[in-house]
ZAPAVEX-750412 format. One record per residue: z, y, x of N, C-alpha, C in turn. Coordinates in steps of 0.1 Angstrom, whole numbers, plus 5000, padded with zeros to 4 digits. Layout:
! residues N
ZYXZYXZYX
...
END
This chain:
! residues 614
515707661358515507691372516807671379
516707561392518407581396518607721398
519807711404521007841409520907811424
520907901434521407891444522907841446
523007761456524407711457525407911461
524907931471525008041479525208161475
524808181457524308281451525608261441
526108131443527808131431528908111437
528308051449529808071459529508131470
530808251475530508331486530508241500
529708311508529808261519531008261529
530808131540532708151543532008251551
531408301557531508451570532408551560
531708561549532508701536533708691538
534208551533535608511531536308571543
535708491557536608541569537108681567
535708781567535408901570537008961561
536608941551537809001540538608971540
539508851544540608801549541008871562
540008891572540608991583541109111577
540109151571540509331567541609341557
542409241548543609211544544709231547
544309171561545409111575545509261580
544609301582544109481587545109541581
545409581572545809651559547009621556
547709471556549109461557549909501571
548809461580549709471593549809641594
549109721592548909891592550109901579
550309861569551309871562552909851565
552809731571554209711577554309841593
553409831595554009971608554410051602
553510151590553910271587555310241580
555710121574557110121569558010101581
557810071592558910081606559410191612
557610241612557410361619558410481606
558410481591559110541588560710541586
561310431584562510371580563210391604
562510341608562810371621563210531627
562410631620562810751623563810761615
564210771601565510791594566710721600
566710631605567810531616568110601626
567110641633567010721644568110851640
567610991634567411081628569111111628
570411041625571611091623572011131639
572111021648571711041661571311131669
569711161668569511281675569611401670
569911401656570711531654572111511654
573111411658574811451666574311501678
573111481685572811521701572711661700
571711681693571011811692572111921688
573511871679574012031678575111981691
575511851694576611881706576211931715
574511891718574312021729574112141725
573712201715574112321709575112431714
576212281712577612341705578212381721
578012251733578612251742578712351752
580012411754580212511764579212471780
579412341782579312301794577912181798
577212151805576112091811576011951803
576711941795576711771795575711741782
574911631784573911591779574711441771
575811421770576111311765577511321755
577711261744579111281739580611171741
581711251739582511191748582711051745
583010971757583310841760584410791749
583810661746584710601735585510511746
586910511739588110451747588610351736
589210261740590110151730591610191736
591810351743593210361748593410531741
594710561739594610681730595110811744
594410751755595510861767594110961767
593210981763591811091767592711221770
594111261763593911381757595311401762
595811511768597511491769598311591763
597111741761597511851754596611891743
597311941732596611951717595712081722
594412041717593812211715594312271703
594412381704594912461695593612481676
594612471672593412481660593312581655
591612611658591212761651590012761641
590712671632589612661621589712771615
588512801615588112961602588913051610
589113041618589913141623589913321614
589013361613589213471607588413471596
588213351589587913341570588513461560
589613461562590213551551590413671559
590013711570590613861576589213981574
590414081575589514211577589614311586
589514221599590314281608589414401612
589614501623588914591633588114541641
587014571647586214491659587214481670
587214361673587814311686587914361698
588814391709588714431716588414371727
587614301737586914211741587514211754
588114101752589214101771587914041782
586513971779585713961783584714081791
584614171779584114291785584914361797
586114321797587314411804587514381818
586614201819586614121829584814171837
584514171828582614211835583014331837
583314461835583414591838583914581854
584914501858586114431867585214391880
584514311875583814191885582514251891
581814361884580514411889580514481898
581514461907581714531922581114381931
581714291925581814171931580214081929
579614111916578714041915577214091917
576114011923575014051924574414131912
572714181919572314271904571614181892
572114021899571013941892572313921880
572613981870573613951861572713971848
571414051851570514041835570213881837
569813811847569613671842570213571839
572113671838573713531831572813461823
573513351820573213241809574513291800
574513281787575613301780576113201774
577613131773577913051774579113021764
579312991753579913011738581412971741
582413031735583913021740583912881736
584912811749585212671747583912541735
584912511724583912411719583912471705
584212631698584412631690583312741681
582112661685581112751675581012761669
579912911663579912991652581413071651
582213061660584013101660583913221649
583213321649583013481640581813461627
581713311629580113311619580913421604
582013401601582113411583583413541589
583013611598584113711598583413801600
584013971596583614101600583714151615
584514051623584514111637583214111645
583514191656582214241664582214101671
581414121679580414011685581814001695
581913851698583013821709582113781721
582213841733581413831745581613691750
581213591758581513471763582613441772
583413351774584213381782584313241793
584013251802583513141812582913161828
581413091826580113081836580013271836
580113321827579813481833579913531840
581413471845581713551858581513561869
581513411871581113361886579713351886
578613331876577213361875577013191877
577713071879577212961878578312871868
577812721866578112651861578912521866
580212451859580812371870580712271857
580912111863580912011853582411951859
583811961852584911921856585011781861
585511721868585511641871587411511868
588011631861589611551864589111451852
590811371847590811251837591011391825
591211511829591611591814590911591804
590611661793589511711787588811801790
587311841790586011921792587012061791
587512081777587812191773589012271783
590012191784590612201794590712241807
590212171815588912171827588412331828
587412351823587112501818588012591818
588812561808590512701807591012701822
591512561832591412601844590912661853
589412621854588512711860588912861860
588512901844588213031841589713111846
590913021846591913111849592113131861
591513061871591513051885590613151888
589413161883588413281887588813451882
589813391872590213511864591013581878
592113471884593313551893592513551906
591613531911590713601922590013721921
589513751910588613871906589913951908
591613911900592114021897592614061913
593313961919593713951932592914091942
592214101941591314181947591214311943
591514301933591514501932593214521924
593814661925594914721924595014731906
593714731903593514791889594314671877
594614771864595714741856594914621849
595914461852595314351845595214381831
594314301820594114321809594414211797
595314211786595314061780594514111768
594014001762593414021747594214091734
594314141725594814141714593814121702
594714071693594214081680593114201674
593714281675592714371669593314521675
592314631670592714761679593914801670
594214751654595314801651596614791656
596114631663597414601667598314621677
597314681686597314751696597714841698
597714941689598415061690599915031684
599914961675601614911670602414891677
601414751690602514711699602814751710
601714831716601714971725603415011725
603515061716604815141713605715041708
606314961713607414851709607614801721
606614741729606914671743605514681753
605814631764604414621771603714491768
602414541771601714421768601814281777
602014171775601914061784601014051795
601413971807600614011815600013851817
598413861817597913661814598913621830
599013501828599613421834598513331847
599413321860598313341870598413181877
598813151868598512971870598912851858
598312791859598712651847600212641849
601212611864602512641864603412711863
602912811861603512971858603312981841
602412941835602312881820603212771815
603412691826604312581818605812611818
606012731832607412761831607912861819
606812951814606913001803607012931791
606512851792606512781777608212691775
608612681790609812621783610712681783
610512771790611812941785612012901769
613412951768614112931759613513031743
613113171751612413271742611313281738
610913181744608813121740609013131729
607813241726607413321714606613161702
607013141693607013021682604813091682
604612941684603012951685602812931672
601212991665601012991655600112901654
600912831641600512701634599312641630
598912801624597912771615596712911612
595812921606595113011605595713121596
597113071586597513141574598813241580
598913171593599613271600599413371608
597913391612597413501613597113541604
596413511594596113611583597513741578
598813641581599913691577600613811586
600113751595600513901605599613991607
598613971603597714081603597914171587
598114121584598714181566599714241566
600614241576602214291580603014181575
603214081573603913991563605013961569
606013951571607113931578608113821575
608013661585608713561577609513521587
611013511581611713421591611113291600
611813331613611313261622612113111621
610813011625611512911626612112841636
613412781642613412741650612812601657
612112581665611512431665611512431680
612412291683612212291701610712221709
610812381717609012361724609112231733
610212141738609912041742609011911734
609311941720608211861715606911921716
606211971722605512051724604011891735
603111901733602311791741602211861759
602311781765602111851778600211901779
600311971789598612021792597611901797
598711821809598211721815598811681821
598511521832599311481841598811481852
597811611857598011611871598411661884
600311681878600911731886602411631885
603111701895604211661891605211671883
604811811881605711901865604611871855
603511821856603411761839603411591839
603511521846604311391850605711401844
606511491848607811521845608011491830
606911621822607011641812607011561803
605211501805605511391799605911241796
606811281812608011141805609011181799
609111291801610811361789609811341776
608811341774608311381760608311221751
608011121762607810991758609710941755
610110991765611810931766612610991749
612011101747612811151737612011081724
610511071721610010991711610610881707
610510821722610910651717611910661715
613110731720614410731716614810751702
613610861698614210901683613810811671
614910821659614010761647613610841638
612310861638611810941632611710971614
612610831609612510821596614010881596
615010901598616210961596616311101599
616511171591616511301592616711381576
615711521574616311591563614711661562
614911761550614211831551614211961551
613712071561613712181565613012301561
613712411554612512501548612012541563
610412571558609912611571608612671563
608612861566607512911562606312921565
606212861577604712791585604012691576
604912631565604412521556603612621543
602312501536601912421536601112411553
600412311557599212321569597912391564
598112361549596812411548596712471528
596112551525596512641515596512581503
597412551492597512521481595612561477
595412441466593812471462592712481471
593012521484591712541494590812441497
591512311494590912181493590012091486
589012071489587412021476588011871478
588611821481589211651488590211611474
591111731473592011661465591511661452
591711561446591511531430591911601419
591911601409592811651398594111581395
594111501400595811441396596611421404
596111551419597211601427597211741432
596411761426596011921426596712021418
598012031420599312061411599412221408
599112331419598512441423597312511410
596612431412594912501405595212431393
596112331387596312211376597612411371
598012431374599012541366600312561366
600412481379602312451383602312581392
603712651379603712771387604912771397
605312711402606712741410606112651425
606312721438605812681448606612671460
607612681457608612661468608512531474
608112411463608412251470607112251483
606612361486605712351496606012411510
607012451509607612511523608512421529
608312321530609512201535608812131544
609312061554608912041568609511921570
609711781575610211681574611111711590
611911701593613111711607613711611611
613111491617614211401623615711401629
616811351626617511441635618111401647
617411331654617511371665616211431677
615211471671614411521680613611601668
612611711677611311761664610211691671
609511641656608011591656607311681660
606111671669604911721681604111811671
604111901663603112041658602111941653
601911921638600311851638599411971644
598711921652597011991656595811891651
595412011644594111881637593211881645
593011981655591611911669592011841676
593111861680593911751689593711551682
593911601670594011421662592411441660
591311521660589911451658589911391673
590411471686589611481697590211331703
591011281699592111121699591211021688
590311091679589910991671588510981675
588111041686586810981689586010891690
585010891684584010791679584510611675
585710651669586410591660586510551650
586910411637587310461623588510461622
589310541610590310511605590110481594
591010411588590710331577592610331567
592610371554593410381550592910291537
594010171540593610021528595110011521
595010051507595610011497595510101484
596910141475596810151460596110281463
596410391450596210481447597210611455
598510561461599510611468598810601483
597910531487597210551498595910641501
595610661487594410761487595010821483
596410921478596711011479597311051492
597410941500598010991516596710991524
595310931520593910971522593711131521
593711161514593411281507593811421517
595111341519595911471525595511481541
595311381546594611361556593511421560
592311381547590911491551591011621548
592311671541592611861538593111881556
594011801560594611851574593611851583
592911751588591811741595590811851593
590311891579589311971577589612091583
590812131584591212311590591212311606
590212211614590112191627588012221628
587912231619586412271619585812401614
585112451626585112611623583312581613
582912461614581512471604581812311591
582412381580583012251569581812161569
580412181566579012111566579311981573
579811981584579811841592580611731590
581411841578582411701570582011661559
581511541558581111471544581311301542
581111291527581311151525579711101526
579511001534578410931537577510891525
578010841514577310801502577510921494
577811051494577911131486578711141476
579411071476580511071462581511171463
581811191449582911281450584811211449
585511221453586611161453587211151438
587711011431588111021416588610921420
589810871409590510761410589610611407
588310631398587510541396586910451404
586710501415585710461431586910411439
586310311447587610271456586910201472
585510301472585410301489585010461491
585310521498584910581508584810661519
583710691524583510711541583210871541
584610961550583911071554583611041567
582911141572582011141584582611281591
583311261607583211411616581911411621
581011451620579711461628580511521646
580811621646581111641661581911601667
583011521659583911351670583011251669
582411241662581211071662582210991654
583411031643584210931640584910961624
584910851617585210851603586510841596
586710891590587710881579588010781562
588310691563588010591549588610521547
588710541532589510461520588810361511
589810241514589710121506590610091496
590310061485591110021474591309881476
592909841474593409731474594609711471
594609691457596509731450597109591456
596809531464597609421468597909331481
596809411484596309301497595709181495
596509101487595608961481594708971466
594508821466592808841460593308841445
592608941439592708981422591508861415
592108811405590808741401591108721383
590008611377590308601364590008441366
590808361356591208261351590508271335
589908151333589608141316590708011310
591208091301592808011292591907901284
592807791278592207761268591807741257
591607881251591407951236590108051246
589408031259588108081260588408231265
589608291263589808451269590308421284
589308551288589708551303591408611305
592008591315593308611320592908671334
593708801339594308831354594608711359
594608661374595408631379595508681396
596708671402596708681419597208601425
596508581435596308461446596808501456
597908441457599008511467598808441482
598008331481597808281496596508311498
595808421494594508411497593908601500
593908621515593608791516592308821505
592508971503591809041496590209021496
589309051485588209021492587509161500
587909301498587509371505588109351519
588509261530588909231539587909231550
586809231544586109251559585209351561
585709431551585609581559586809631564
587909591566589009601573589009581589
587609451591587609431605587009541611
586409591603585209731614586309811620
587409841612587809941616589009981634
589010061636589910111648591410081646
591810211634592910241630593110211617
594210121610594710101599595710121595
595810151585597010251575597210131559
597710061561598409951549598910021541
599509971530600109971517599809891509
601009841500601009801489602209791476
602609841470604109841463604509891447
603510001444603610001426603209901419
602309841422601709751413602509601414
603509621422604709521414605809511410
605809631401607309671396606709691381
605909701373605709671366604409571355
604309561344602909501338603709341338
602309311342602009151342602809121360
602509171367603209141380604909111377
605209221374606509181372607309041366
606009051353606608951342606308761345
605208791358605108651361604908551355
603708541342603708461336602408431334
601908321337600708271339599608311346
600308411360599308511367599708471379
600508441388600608391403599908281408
599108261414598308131418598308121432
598207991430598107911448597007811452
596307821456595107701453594407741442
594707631436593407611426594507591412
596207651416597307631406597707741400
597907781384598607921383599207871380
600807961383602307931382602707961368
603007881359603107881343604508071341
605408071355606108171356606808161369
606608291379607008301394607608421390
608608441401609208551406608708651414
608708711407607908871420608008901427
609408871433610108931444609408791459
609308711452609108581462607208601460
606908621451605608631446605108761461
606008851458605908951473605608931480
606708891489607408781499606208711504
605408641499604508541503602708581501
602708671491601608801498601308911510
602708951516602408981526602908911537
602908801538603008671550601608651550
600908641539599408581536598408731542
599308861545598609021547599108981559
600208911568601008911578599908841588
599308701581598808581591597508691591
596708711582595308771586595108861599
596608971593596409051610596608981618
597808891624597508801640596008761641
595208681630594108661633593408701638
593308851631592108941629592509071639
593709041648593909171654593309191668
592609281671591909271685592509411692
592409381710593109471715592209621711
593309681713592509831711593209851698
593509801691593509841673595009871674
594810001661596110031664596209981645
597709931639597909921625599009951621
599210051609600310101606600509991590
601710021584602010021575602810081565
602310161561603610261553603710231542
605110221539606210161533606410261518
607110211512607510211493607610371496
606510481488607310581484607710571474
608910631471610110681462609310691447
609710671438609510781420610810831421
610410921409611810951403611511041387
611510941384611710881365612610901363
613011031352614511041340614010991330
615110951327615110851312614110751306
613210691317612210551311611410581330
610710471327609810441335608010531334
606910471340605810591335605310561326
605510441321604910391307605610391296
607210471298608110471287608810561288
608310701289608710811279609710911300
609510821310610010871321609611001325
610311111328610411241332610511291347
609911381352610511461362610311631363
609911671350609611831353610511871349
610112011360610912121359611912091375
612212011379612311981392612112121405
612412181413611812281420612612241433
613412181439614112161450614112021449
614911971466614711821470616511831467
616411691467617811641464618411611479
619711701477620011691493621411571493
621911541480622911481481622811351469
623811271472624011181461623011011463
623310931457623710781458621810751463
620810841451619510791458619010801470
619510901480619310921489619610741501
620710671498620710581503619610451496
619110501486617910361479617110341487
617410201487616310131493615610001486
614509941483614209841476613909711482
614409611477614509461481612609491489
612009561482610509471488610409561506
611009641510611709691522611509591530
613109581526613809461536612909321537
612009261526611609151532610109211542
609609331538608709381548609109401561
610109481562610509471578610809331584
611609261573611409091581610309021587
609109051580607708991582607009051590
607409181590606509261606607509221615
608909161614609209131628609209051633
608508941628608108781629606308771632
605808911631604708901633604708931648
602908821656602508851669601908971672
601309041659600609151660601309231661
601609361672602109501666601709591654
602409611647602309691632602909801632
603009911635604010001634604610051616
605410071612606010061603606710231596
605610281591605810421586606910431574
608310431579609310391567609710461561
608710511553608910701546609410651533
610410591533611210551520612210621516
613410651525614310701523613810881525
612710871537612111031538611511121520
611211011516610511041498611911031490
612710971495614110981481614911121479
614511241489614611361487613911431483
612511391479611811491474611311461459
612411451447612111501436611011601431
611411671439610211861433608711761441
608211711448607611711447606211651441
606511561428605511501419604611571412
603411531408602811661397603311651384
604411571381604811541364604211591355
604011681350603111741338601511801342
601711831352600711891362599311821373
599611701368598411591369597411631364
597511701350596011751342595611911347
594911981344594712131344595212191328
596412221332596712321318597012451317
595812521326595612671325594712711314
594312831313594112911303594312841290
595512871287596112831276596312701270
595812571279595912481276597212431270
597612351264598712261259599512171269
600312171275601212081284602012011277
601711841277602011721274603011681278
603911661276605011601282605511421280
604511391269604311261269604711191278
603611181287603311091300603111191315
603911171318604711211333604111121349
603811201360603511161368604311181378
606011091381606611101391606511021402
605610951403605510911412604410901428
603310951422602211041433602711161436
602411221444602611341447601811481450
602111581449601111721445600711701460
599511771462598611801476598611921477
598812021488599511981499601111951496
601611881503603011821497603611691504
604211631498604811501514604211391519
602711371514601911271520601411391535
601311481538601411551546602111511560
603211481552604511421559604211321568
603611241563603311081564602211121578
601011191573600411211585600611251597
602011361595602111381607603311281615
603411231606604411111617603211001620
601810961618601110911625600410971640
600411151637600311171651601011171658
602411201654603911181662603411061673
602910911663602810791668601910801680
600910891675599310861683600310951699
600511011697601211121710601911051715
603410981711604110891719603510771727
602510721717601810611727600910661736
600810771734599710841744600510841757
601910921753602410961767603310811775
603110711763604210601771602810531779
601910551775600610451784600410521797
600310681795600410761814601710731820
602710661811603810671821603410481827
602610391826603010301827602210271839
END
């Protein structure tokens, strides 16, 4: 009996049918993958929105404007990271309360419906401390809200406001003005020694204080309140408040200022000088640091002698501007910085995200984007400020130019470097804002040095080159990229050969430096300088691009004490200390890569104040 044709092959209507609902089913599939992958894209975004408006003292629904000019900012906010992490202080005496008790003559009865309005930008300020609740200090008073309008910053803005409302409220009544203190202990201490200061009844009457000769030395850092609240008593340092950042320029006396501030920068050279004990030092506390590694972590590694941490770098002819670490996020807004080269560059990385981090009163918002933990093995990574919108990262590149391998004629592969040819991590170089260069151990010894069968040009390796020329013509080849690749806005540093200091061999041959505890204040190393110097300064002075030139060479030839030499490893509870193999040439954290950073904000400041003067 036949077969239906119809009965063995489907009909085309079926076909259609099921081909539609196919079509149905992928197209509903690719949505739900948009619709989800689109929210996770989204998702970083509206949560930066969601805590800046959180966080923000003031009406603004947007975060601040990205600039390709470093002038946003003319005075450092003061850094109150953790502010009271380690204290146990008394409940606070609330100069806020002292102001509402004041003003409720003045203000209507509608004060149960204030809005409350979080001090400046620094929330959670008491999250991790025993103090009592700190009252608001702002919109309270006057019962409304203002959106500043000058070139200053928000935060700024506000402190004028508030001090202007402050000297009208007081203007008006006879009663005894009030300033804040520390705590009720302290209060009573300083009761009986002197009168209390009386707040200051204009931004000009503040500036003429600050340049009195007796202007009380501002505190640095959070470990200096800790320390005075402990009784701790350290000699004072002296440091001239003209390096000090002006508030702003919109007056004539901060016009003034800061052209004296720019006149004396550019004047000075900031790599000639000494180093200064200064008990304000470290910035930030031996160990407190989750950033630094173990092979600079010299402190929690078992090095018991700490003095090399109280030294301060002193130009001599001028003092470098106070690092403030909110001040350098609030300049690095929605920014990258980018620090590209050896291992001596991620240890000047390192020190970088420890100083920075003591400007955030909530640590959570600092992280590495891919999650990694910092090790010498890994050679990218990105931290993230969530509330500047701007990053921090390190690129590995012991050379600048390209590392590669060659197969010999017996079939084994060989090193070789390509001295006319940029690195290939180079274009992640272009993303960035701000760049921090290096390059310099990795040619003083090995195979670099020895030049034999490893220098290439083309498609030629040099049977034996010289290293010093081998140099020479890698960074002309680092030299041409930047003119290429430099666009306005970018700022690019390059810091220069730090120092070793190896007794009796090199690090691969038996070379020493422990036991070391002081810097070498005299004698012939102090004037070393290395051939690879001088031909770098020649080539950034032949370049079209501006490079600024961080020449902490001779600044590192005094600091012996500060290497981890035995202390690279952890050799606490009872461990064994090796004296084998010595590490003089990196340096302990916190310690003189420290250094380094703050002569980049020195830079960021000077060009700040020479661009308002232009």
């Amino acid at each position: 009996m036949a077969t239906s044709v119809s009965s063995v092959f489907p009909s085309k209507k079926k076909k259609r049918y099921t081909l539609l609902t196919l079509s149905f089913l992928l197209l509903l599939l690719l949505l739900s993958f948009f619709f989800f992958f689109s929210r996770r894209a989204l998702e970083p975004t509206l949560s930066f929105y969601r805590d800046l408006y959180s966080q923000t003292p003031f009406p603004l629904l947007r975060p601040l404007p990205r600039s390709t000019q470093f002038d946003e900012i003319t005075r450092p906010i003061s850094s109150k990271s953790d502010l009271d992490e380690n204290s146990n202080e008394e409940t606070v005496t609330s100069f806020q309360d002292k102001i509402t008790e004041k003003t409720t003559v003045l203000t209507s009865s509608e004060s149960d419906e204030e809005k409350t309005i979080p001090v400046s930008s620094k929330s959670d300020l008491d999250e991790n401390s025993n103090e009592g609740t700190v009252p608001e200090f702002g919109d309270k008073i006057t019962g409304k809200k203002t959106v500043p309008t000058s070139s200053i910053s928000v935060l700024e803005s506000a402190f004028q406001e508030n001090i202007t409302e402050k000297t009208n409220v007081s203007t008006s009544s006879n009663e005894e003005k009030i300033r804040p203190v520390s705590s009720n202990s302290d209060l009573e201490e300083k009761t009986n020694e002197r009168t209390i200061p009386q707040p200051f009844s204009s931004k000009h009457e503040f500036q003429d204080n600050l340049s009195n000769e007796e202007t009380t030395e501002p505190i640095s850092s959070k470990f200096d309140i800790n320390d005075k609240i402990s009784g701790k008593s350290t000699a004072p340092v002296s440091r001239d408040t003209s390096s000090d950042i002006p508030s702003s320029s919109d007056s004539q006396g901060d016009n003034a200022r800061s052209n004296a501030i720019a006149r004396m920068l550019q004047s000075c050279d900031f790599y000639k000088g000494t180093w200064v004990k200064d008990e304000n030092y470290p910035l930030y506390r031996a160990g407190s640091c989750p950033y630094v590694d173990e092979a600079f972590d010299c402190q929690n590694n078992g090095r018991p002698d700490s003095d090399y941490l109280k030294w301060r770098w002193k130009p001599d002819e001028c003092d470098l501007p106070r690092f403030n670490a909110t001040d350098f996020l609030v300049r690095l807004s929605g920014r990258r910085l980018m620090l590209v080269g050896d291992s001596m560059n991620r240890n000047q990385f390192e020190s970088l995200l420890c100083l920075l981090r003591e400007a955030l009163p909530d640590k959570s918002k600092m992280y590495e984007t891919h999650g990694y933990k910092i090790t010498k093995g890994r050679g990218y990574y990105v931290f993230k400020f969530e509330d500047y919108n701007c990053t921090v990262e390190f690129v590995r590149s012991h050379f600048l130019v390209r590392e590669g391998i060659r197969i010999n004629g017996q079939g084994n592969s060989n090193p070789t470097l390509s001295i006319d040819r940029i690195d290939k991590t180079a274009g992640r170089w272009k993303r960035a804002d701000i760049l921090v260069f290096n390059t310099g151990h990795w040619w003083t010894h090995g195979k670099t040095a020895r030049g034999k069968n490893y220098y290439k040009e083309g498609n030629y390796v040099y049977p034996k080159f010289d290293a010093v020329e081998a140099y020479r013509r890698a960074i002309k080849t680092w030299a041409k990229w930047i003119s290429e690749n430099a666009k306005h806005g970018k700022l690019m540093f390059y810091r220069g050969y730090s120092s070793a200091h190896f007794r009796g061999g090199e690090w691969d041959s038996g070379g020493t430096c422990n036991g070391e505890t002081e810097p070498v204040l005299r004698g012939a190393i102090l004037n070393s300088y290395p051939i690879k110097m001088t031909i770098l300064e020649e080539v950034i002075k032949e370049m079209q691009a501006p490079v600024v030139l961080l020449n902490v060479t001779k600044l590192t030839n005094f600091r012996k004490d500060g290497h981890p030499s035995v202390y690279g490893k952890n050799v606490t509870a009872g461990k064994k200390i090796s004296t084998r193999r010595q590490d003089c040439s990196h340096w302990c954290l916190p310690g003189v890569p420290d250094a380094w950073n703050e002569l980049i904000y020195a830079t960021l400041v000077e060009k700040q104040a020479l661009s308002n003067n232009l």
